[in-house]
C-alpha positions in Angstrom: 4.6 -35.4 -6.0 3.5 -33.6 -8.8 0.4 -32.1 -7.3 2.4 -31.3 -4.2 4.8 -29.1 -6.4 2.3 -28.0 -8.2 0.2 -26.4 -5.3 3.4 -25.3 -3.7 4.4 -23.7 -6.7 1.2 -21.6 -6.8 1.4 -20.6 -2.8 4.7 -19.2 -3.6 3.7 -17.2 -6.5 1.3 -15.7 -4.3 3.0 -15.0 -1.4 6.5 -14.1 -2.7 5.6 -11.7 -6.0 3.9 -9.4 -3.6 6.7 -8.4 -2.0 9.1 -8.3 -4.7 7.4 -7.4 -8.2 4.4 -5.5 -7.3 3.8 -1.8 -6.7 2.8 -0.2 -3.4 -0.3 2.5 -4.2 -0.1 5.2 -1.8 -2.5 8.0 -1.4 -2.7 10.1 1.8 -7.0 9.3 2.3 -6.5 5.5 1.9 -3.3 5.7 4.2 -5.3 8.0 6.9 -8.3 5.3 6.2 -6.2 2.3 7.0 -4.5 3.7 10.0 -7.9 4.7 11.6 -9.2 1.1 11.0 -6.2 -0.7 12.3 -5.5 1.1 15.6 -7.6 -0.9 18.2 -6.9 -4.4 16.8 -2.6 -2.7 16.5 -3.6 -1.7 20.8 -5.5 -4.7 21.4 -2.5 -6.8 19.9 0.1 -4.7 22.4 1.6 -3.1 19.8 2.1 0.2 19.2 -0.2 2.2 16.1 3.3 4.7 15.7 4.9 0.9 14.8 2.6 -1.0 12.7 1.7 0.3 8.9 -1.0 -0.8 6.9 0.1 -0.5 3.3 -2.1 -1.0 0.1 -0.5 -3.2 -2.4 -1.2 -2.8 -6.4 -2.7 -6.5 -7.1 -6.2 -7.8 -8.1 -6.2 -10.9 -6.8 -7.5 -11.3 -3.0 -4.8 -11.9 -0.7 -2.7 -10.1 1.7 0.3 -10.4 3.7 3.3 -9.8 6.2 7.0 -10.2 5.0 9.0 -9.3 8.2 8.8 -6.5 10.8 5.6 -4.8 11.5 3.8 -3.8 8.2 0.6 -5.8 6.7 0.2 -5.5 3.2 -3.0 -5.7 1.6 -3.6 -6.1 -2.1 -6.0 -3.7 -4.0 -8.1 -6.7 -5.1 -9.0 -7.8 -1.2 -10.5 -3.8 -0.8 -12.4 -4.5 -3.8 -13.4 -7.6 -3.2 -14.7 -6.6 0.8 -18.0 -5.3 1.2 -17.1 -3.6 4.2 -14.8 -2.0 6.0 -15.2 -4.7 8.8 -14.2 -7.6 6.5 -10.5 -6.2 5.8 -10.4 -5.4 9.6 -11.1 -8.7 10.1 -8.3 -9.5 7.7 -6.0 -6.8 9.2 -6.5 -8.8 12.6 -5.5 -12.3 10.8 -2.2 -10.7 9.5 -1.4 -9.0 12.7 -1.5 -12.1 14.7 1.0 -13.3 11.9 2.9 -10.5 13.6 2.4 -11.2 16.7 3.2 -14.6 16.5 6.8 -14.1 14.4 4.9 -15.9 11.3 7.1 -14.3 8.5 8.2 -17.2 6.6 8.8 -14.9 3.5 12.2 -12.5 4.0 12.2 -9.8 1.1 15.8 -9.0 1.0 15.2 -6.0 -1.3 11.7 -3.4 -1.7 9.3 -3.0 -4.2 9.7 -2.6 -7.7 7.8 0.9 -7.4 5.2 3.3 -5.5 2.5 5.0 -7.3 0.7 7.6 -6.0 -2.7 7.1 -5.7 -4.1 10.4 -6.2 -3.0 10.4 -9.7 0.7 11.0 -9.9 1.0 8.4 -11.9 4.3 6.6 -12.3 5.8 9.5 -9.9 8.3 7.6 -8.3 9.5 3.7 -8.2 11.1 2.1 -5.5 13.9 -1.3 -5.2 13.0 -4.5 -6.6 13.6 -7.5 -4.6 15.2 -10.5 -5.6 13.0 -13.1 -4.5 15.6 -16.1 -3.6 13.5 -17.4 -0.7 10.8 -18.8 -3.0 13.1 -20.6 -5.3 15.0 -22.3 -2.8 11.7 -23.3 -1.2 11.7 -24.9 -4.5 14.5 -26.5 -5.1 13.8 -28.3 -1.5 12.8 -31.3 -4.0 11.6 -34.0 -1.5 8.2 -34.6 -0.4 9.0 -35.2 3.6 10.7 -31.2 3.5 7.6 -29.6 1.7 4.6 -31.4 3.2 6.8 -30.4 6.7 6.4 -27.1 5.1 3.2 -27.0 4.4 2.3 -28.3 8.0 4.1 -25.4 9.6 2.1 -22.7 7.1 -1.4 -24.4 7.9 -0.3 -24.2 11.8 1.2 -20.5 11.5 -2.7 -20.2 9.9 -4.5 -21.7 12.4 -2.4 -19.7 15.0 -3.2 -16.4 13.2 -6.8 -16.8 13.1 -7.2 -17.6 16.7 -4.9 -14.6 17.5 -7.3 -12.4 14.9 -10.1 -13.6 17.0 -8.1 -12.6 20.3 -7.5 -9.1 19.1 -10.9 -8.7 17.3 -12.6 -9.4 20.4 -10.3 -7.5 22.4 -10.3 -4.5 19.9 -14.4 -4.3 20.8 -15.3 -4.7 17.2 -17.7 -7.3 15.8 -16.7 -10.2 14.8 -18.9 -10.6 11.4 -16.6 -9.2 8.6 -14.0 -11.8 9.7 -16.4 -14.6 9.1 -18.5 -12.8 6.0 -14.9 -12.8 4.5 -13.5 -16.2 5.1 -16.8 -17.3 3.3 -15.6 -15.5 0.6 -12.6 -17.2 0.7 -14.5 -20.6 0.6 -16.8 -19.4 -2.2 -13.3 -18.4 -4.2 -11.4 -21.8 -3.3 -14.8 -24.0 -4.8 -14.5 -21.7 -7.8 -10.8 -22.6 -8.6 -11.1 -26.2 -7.5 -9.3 -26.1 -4.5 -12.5 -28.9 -2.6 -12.8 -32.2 -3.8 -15.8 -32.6 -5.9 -17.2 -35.5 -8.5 -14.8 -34.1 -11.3 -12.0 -33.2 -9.0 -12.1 -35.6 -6.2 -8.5 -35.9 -5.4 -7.5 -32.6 -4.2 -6.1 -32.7 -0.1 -6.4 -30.8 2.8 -3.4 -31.6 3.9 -1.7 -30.7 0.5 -2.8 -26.7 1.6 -0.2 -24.2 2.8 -3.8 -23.0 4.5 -6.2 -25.2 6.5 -9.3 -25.0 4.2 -11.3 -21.8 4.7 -14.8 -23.6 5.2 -13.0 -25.5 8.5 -11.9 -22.3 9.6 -15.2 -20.4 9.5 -16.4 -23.0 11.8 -13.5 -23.3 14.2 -13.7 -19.5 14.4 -17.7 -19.1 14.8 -18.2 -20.4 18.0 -15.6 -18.2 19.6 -16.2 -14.4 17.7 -20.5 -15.5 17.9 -20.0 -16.0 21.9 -17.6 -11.9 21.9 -20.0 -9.2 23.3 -19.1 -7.3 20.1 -20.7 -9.7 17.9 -24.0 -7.8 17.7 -22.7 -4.5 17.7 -23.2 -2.0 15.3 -20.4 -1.3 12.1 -18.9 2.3 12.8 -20.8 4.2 10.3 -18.1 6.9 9.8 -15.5 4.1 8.7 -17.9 2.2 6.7 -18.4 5.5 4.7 -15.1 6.4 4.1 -14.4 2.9 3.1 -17.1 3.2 0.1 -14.9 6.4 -0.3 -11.5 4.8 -0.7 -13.1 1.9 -2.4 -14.7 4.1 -5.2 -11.3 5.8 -5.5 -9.5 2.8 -5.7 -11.3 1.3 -8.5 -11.9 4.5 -10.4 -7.8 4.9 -10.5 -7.3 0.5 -11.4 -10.2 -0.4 -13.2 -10.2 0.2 -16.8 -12.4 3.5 -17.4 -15.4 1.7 -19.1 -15.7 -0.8 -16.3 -16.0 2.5 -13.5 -18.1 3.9 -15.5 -21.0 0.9 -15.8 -20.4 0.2 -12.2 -20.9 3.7 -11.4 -23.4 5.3 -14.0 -24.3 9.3 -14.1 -27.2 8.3 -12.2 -25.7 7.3 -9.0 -25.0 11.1 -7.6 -23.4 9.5 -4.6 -19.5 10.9 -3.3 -18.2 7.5 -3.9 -19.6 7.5 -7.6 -18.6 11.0 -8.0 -14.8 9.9 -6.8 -14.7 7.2 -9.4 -16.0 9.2 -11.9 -13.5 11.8 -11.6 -10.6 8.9 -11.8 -11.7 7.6 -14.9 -12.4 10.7 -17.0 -9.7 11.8 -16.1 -7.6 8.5 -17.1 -9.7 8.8 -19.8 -8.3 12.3 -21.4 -11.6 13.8 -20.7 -10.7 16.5 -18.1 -13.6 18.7 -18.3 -16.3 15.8 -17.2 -13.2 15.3 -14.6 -13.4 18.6 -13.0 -17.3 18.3 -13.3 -17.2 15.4 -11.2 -14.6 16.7 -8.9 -16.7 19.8 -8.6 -19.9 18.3 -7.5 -17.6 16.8 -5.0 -16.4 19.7 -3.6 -19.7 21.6 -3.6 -21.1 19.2 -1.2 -18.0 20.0 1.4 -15.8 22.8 0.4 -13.6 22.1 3.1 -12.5 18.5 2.7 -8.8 18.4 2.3 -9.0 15.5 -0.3 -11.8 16.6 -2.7 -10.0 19.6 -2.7 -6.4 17.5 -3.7 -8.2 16.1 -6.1 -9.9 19.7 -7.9 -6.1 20.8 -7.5 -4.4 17.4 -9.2 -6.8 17.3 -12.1 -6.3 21.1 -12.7 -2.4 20.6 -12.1 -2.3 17.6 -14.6 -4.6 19.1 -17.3 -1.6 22.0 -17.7 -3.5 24.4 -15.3 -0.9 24.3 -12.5 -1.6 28.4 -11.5 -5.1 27.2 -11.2 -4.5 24.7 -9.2 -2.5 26.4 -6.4 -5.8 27.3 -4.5 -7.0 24.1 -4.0 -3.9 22.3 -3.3 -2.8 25.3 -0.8 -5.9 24.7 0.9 -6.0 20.9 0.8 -2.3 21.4 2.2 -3.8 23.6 5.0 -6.9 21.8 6.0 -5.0 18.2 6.2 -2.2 19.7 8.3 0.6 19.3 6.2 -0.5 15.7 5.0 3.1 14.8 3.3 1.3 13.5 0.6 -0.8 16.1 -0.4 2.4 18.7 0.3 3.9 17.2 -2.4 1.7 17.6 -4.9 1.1 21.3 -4.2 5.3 21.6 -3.9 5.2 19.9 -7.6 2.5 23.0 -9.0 4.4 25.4 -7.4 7.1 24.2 -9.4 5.1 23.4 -12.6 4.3 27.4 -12.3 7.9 28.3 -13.1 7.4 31.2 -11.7 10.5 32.3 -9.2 8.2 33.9 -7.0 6.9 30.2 -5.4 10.4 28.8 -5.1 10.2 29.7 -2.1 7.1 28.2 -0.9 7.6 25.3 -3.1 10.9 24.7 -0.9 9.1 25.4 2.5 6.5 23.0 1.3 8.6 20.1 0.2 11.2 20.4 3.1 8.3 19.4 5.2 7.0 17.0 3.5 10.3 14.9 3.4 10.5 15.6 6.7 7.6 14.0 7.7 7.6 11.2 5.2 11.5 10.1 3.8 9.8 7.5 1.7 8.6 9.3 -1.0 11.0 9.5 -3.3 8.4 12.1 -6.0 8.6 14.2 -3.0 12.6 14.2 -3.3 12.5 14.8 -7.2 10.7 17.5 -6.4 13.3 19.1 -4.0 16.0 18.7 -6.0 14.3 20.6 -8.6 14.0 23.7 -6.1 17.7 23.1 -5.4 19.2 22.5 -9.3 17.2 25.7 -9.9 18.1 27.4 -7.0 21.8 26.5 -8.1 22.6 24.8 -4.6 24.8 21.4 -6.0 25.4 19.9 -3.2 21.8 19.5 -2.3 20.7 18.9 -5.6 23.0 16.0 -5.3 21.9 14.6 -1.8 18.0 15.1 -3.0 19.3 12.8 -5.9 20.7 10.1 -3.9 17.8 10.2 -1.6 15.4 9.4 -4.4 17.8 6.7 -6.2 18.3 5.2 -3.0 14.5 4.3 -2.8 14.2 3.2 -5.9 17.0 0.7 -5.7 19.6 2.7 -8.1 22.7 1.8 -6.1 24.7 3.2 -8.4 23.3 6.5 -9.1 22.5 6.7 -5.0 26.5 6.3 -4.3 27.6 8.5 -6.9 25.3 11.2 -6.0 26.2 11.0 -2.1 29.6 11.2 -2.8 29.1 14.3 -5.0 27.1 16.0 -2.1 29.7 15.1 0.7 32.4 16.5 -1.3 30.7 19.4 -0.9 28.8 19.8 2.0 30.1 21.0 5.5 32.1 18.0 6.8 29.7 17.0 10.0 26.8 18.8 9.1 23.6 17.0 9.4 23.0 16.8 5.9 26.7 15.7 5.2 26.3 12.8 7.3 22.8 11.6 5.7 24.8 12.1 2.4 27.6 9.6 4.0 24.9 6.8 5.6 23.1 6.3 1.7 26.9 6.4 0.4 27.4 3.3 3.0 24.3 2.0 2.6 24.7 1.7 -1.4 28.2 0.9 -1.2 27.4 -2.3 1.2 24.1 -3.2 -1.2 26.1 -3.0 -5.0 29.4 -5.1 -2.5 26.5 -7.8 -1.9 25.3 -7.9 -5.4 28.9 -8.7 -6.5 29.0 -11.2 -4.2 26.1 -12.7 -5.5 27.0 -12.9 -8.8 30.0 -14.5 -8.3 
């Protein structure tokens, strides 16, 4: 009974902390990444792309997951783990057919604890932290016939997902390889940490898995994705590129600077290398051998919108915000709008304080809310050009639109209110400022009750 607790302990702490204690990395390249790799498997599920999000998670160990409604979240540590972009599509099919099949058994009743922005805004905004019941009542179940049922149903909502994966893989024209490649991972991982019998651990069961065991599933899977015309085809060479891309990113902006730096040494004069480079000079405090990087990057194609975001973000955060207006304006430009990258280059206008690019900066910002509500460094950065602009009222409703993202009830209600008291009674923005006042007032009611 032990054992059983034990292992059920340890699926919880895996599936559950993601969603409620972890922070969501968001950078407008990954995002664009993500969305480009998802789409067929999304259409070859019968889903829509507009309604299904792929969202990168800030965790280094290899897992993703669904928690309810349409969104697969995939930790950092599976994209560094992958060795192609095919393996975390095959992964991104597995959790879609989660989707598909209603497999949620996870509700997060709050957010996340906080966003970071990839592209080195770090610690620019934080969103709601979740509270996590569903895993400690799954624990205090406390007899064995409830969790092994428990367990059943997770290794069936498993086996159901990888068949769907398979369905959608196959459907979605893409080969079939990464899925497999990955699961063997997976199997490689689970012999590591003792999760097979073997002579000095020879009492560990199947059946005591909220997963079937991944070896099982490569084979029940084999058969079907070898037999797929796809099977043989070749990996989409623009995808796999930008993956290394991403990937490089990725572990220049997690990994601690001296890791990036062995794995990607001066030598290697690849963009990927150059990408993580840049991340951990710049992490570093060396900003100089950061722009160096970032310019080598730029020279080989002056017009890509995100080497040029990331000339403009080291320049902006080394104190050279008048500097880094060109590239940001043009990063801006040449990723049409990207919301993402419009904040930034709102934020330098800003950091110029010069009046002359209030302006703009407001422009700029305005659409990038627009275009993207959940950004709540994007709303900060509004309410600047409002507080200094001396309009209160939307100072106030920028306020409660970035505290009501990060979870501040409080400061979310207090801030609505403020903005509807002055604000034109029915005006668009006055009934915004009312649905986070409602919104905030029913979340902090709840809490109470919780408490009691």
């Amino acid at each position: 009974m032990k054992r059983i607790l034990a292992l059920l302990s340890a699926a919880l702490l895996l599936w559950v902390q993601p969603a409620t204690a972890q922070s969501i990395l968001r950078d407008a390249e990954t995002e664009a990444l993500l969305a480009d790799m998802s789409r067929p498997i999304i259409i070859a599920a019968g889903l829509s792309p507009a309604n299904v999000r792929v969202v990168l998670v800030n965790d280094q160990s290899i897992n993703a997951f669904v928690a309810g409604g349409q969104i697969v979240y995939i930790h950092s540590g599976l994209l560094d783990a992958a060795d192609t972009a095919n393996e975390v599509q095959g992964v991104i099919a597995h959790e879609i057919g989660h989707i598909v099949g209603g497999h949620a058994v996870f509700q997060n009743d709050g957010g996340y604890t906080n966003i970071s922005i990839l592209s080195l805004l770090l610690g620019a905004a934080a969103m709601a932290a979740g509270a996590g019941e569903a895993g400690t009542g799954i624990l205090m179940m406390g007899q064995r016939a409830a969790i092994g049922k428990y367990l059943a149903f997770s290794r069936v909502q498993e086996s159901s997902a990888d068949a769907a994966g398979v369905r959608f893989i196959k459907g979605a024209g893409i080969s079939g390889k990464g899925m497999l490649s990955f699961f063997d991972k997976l199997t490689a991982q689970m012999h590591r940490y003792g999760y097979y019998a073997t002579e000095n651990n020879p009492e560990v069961d199947p059946f005591a898995q909220t997963h079937p065991m991944s070896a099982d599933r490569v084979e029940t899977l084999r058969t079907d994705l070898q037999a797929a015309p796809s099977w043989n085809k070749p990996l989409d060479a623009g995808i796999e590129r930008r993956f290394k891309r991403v990937q490089a990113k990725l572990r220049g902006y997690v990994a601690e600077p001296e890791t990036t730096l062995r794995r990607y040494p001066a030598s290697d004069q690849s963009a990927p290398a150059h990408y993580a480079r840049a991340y951990a000079y710049h992490k570093s405090g060396y900003p100089d051998q950061a722009a160096a990087e970032t310019a080598a990057l730029v020279k080989t194609a002056p017009d890509d919108p995100y080497f040029l975001e990331l000339e403009g973000q080291i320049l902006l955060e080394s104190g050279k915000p008048a500097e880094a207006l060109g590239a940001l304006r043009e990063a801006t430009r040449r990723s049409n709008n990207q919301p993402l990258i419009a904040a930034t280059f709102g934020h330098a206008l800003l950091a110029t304080e010069d009046k002359a690019n209030l302006a703009e900066a407001e422009s700029v910002l305005r659409t990038a809310v627009a275009r993207d509500k959940e950004n709540p460094f994007a709303w900060m950065q509004l309410g600047t050009v409002y507080e200094r602009k001396g309009d209160e009222p939307r100072t106030a409703l920028a306020t409660a639109e970035r505290a009501h993202l990060m979870g501040d009830m409080r400061t979310a209600l207090m801030s609505a209110r403020a903005a509807m008291g002055n604000l034109p009674q029915g005006s668009t923005d006055w009934i915004r400022a009312q649905d986070i006042a409602m919104v905030a007032q029913t979340a902090m009611d709840e809490e109470k009750r919780r408490r009691r």
